[in-house]
C-alpha positions as CSV (number, residue, x, y, z in Angstrom):
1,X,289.9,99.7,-102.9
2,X,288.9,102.8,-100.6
3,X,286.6,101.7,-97.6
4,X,283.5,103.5,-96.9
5,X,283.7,106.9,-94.9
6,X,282.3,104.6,-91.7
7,X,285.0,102.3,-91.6
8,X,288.4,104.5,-93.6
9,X,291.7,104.9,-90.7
10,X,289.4,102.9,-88.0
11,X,290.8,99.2,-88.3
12,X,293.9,98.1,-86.8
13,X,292.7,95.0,-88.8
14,X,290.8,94.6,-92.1
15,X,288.5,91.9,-90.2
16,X,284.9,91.6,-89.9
17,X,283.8,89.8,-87.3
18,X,280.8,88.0,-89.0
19,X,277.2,88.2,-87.5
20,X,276.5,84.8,-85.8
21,X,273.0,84.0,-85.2
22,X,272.5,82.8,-81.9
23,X,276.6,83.4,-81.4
24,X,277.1,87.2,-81.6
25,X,276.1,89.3,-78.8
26,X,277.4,93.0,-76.8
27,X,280.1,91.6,-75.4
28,X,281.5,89.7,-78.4
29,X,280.7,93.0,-80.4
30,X,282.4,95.8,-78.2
31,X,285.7,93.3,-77.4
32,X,285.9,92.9,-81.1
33,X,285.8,96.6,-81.5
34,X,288.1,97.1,-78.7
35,X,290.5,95.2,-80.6
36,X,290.5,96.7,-83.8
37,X,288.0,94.8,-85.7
38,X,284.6,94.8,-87.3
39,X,282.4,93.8,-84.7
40,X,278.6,92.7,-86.0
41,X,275.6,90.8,-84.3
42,X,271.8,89.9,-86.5
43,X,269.3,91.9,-84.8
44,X,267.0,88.9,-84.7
45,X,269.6,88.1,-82.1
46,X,267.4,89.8,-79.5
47,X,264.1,88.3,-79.4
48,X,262.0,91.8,-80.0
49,X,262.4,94.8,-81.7
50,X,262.7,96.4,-78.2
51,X,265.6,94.3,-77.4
52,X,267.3,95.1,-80.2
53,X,267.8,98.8,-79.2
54,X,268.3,98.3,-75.9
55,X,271.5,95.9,-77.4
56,X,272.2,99.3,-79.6
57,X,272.0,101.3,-76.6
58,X,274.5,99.1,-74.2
59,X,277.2,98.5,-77.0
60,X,277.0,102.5,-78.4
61,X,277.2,103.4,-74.4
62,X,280.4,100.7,-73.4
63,X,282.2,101.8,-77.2
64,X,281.9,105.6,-76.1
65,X,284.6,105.5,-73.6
66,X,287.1,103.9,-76.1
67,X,287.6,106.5,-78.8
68,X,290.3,104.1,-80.8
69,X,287.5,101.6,-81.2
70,X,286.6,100.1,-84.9
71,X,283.0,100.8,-85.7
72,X,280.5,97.9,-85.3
73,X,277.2,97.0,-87.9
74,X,274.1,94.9,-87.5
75,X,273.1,92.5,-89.9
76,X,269.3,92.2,-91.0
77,X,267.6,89.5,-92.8
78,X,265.8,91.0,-95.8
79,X,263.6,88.5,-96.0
80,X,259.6,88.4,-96.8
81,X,259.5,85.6,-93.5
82,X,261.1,88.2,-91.4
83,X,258.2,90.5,-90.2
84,X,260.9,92.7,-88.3
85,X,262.4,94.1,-91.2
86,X,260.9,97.5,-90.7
87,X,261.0,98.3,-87.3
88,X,264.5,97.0,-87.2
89,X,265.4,99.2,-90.3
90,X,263.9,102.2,-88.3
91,X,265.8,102.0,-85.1
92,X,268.9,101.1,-87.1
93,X,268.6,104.3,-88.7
94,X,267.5,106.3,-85.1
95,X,271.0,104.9,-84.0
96,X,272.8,105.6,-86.8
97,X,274.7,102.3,-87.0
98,X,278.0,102.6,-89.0
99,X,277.7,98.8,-91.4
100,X,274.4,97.6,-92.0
101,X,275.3,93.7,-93.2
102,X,272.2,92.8,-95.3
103,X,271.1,88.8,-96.2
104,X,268.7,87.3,-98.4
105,X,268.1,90.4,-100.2
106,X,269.7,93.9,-101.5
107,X,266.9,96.2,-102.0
108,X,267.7,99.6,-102.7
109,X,265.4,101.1,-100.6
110,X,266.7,100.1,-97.7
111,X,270.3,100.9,-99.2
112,X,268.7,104.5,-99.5
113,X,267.6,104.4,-95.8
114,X,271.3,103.4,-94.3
115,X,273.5,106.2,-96.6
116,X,270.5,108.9,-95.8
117,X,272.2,108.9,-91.9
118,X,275.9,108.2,-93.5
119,X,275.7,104.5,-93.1
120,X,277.3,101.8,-94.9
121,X,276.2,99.1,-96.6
122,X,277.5,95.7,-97.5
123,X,275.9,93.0,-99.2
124,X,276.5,88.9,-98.3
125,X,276.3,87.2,-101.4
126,X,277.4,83.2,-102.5
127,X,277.0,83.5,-106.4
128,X,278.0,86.1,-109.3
129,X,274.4,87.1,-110.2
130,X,273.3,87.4,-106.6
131,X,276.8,90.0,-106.2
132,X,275.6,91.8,-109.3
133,X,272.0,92.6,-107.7
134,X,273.7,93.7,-104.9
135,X,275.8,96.1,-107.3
136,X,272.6,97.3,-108.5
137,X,270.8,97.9,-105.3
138,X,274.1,100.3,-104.7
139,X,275.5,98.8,-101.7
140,X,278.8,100.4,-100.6
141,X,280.6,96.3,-100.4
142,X,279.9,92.5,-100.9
143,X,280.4,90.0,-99.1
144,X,282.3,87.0,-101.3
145,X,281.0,83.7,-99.1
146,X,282.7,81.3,-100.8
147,X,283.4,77.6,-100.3
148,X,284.2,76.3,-96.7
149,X,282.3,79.5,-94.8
150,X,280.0,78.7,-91.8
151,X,276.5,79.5,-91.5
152,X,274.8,80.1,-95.1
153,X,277.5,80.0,-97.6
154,X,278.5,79.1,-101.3
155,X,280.6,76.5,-103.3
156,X,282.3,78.6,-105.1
157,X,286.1,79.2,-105.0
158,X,287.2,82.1,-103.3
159,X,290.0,82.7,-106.3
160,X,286.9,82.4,-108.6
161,X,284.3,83.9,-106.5
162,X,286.5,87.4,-105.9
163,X,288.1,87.8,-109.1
164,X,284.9,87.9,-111.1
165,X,282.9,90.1,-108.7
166,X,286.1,93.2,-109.0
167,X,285.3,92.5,-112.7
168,X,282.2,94.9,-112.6
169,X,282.3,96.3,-108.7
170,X,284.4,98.9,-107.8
171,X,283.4,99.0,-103.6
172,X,284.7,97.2,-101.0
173,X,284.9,93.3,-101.4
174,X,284.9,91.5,-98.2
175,X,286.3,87.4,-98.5
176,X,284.2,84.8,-96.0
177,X,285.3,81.4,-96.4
178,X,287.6,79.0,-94.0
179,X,289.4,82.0,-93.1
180,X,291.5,81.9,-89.3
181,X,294.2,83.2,-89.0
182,X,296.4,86.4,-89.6
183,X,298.4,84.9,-92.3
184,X,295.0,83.8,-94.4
185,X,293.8,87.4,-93.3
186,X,296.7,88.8,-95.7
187,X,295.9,85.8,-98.2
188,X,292.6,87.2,-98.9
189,X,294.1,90.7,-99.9
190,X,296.5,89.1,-101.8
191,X,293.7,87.6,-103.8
192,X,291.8,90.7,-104.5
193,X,289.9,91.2,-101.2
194,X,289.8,94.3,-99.2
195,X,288.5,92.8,-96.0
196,X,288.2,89.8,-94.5
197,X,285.6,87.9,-92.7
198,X,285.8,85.7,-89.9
199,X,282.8,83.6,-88.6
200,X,283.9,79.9,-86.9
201,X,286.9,81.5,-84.8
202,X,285.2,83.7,-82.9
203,X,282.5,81.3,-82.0
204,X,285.2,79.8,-80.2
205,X,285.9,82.6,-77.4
206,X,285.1,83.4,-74.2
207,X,283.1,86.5,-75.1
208,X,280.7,84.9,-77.9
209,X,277.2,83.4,-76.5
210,X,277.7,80.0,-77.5
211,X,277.0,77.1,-75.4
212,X,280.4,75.7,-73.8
213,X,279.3,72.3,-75.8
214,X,279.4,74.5,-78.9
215,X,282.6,75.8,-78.4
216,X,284.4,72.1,-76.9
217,X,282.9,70.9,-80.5
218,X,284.7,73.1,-82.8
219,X,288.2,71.9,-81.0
220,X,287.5,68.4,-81.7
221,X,286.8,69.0,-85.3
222,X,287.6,68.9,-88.6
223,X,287.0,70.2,-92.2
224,X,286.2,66.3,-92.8
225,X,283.5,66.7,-89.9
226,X,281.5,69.5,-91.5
227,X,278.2,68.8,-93.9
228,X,276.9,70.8,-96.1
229,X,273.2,70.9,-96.7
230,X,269.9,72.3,-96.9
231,X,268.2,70.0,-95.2
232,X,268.4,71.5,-92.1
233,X,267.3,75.3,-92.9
234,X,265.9,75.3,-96.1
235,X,269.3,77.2,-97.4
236,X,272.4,75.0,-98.0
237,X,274.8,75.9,-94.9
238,X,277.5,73.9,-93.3
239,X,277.2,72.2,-89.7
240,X,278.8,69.8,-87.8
241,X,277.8,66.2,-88.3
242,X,278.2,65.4,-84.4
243,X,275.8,68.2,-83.4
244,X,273.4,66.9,-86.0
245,X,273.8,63.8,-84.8
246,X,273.2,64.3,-81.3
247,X,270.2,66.2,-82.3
248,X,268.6,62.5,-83.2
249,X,269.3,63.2,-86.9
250,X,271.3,60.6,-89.6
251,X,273.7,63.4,-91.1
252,X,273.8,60.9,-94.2
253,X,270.0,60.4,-94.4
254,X,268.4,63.8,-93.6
255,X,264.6,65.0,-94.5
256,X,264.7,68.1,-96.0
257,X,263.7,71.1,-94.5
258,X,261.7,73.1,-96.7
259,X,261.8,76.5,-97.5
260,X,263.6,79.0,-95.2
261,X,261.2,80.4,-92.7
262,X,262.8,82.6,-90.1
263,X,260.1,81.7,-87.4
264,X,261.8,78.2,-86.7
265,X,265.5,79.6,-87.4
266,X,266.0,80.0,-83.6
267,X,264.5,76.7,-83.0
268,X,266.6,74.7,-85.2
269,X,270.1,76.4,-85.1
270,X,270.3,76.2,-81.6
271,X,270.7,72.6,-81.4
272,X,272.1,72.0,-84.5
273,X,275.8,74.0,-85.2
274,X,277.2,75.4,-87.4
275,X,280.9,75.5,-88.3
276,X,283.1,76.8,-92.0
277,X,285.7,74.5,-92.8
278,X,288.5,76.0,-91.1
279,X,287.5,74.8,-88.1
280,X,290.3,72.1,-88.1
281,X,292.9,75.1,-87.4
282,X,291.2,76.1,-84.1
283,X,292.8,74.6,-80.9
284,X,292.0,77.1,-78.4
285,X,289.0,79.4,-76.3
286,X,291.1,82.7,-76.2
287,X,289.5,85.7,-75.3
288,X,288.8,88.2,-78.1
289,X,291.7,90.3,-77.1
290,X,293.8,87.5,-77.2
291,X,293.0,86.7,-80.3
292,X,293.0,90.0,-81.9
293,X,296.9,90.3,-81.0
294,X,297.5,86.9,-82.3
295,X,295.8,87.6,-85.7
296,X,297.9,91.1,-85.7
297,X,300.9,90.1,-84.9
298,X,300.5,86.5,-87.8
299,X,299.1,89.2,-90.5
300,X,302.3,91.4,-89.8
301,X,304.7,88.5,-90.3
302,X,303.0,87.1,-92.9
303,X,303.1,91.0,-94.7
304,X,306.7,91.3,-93.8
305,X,307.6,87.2,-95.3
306,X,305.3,88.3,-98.6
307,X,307.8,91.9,-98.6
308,X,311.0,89.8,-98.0
């Protein structure tokens, strides 16, 4: 399906880089730009309002000297806990960000807000009803986060998941879910996707702001290693049992949570990390230009084997 004005003959790659909390910062943003990608942050990355344009400022500023460059979008939590939303809404709009990712939440007013400066829109969703509110709240895509995605995502099968969501929706569907490499880049548009979005790989590179604990972890794991629960966030999301267990915690006996309150979010994700189920396939700490070319040149084979 067409992409949004914002994003149509501006990817070398249909990849979003997914917004990471804690994870995805300017540098990890612009390289992934650089490269041809989707690059995304949350804007409750920065600690303040105020932080989070000056972050809008140093990554429109470093992207203006490389025309070629794929746009880049924020992600906001719509959220009643997040008492951001707003302010964060406004100065998305005074910078005239090109993909506004929303969460936990499509309202159409603030739908109305992005397209009134020519922004885009797309929706993360983990179930069919929750992707046909987002249909209603006219968002230009949605984000499919099926089973095996990192951070906040569904149990759903991504064959499942994408078929029934083109069913009714006629934008741009975007696949999250174990995804790694160029060849399962190309799987995903095979399956109905337009896009696809990858979280867990580029936690691991040297441009993304996790801790170098964080990034030796993902090498030494597997999709066996990774829990999904809600115990830890109040939303089910998947983690790796060694960091959740040398956080103190039984990964087979945990307390649950509560309900999701972004106040403690920062607090608890940064000791405890999260990791999709593709993690097993990731053996390396490239940099993000390293790994765009390997992802180019593996969904370029894999398009030319699927030709032959």
């Amino acid at each position: 399906m067409p992409l949004p004005a914002s994003l149509t003959g501006r990817l070398r790659l249909p990849v979003i880089a997914s917004p990471m909390f804690l994870v995805s910062g300017p540098d990890l943003v612009i390289e992934t730009c650089k490269a041809g990608m989707v690059g995304t942050f949350p804007a409750l990355n920065q600690r303040s309002s105020e932080g989070y344009a000056a972050w809008l400022d140093e990554i429109q500023g470093r992207l203006s000297g490389s025309p070629d460059a794929a746009p880049f979008g924020v992600n906001l939590i719509v959220h009643r806990t997040n008492p951001r939303l707003e302010q964060d809404l406004a100065i998305t709009a005074q910078h005239k960000v090109p993909l506004v990712i929303t969460s936990l939440g499509a309202v159409p007013d603030i739908v109305k807000a992005v397209h009134g400066y020519g922004g885009a829109v797309f929706h993360d969703v983990i179930s069919l009803r929750h992707a046909q509110k987002a249909a209603e709240a006219g968002v230009d895509g949605i984000i499919a986060v099926a089973a095996g995605a990192g951070g906040h995502a569904g149990t759903l099968s991504p064959f499942a998941l994408v078929a029934e969501i083109r069913r009714f929706f006629s934008g741009t569907i975007v696949l999250a879910g174990a995804i790694s490499s160029g060849a399962q880049i190309a799987a995903a548009q095979l399956m109905g996707a337009d896009l696809a979005y990858l979280g867990t790989r580029f936690i691991a590179t040297t441009e993304s702001l996790a801790d170098p604990a964080y990034k030796a972890m993902l090498l030494r794991t597997s999709a066996a290693d990774i829990l999904y629960t809600p115990a830890i966030s109040g939303v089910n999301a998947n983690f790796m049992r060694e960091s959740i267990q040398a956080a103190g915690l039984d990964p087979d006996n945990l307390t649950s949570h509560g309900k999701l309150d972004m106040a403690s979010e920062a607090k608890v994700w940064k000791t405890i990390w999260s990791a999709g189920q593709g993690v097993g396939s990731i053996e390396d700490v490239p940099s993000v230009a390293e790994l765009g070319a390997r992802l180019a040149s593996e969904y370029a084979q894999a398009r030319a084997s699927l030709a032959g």
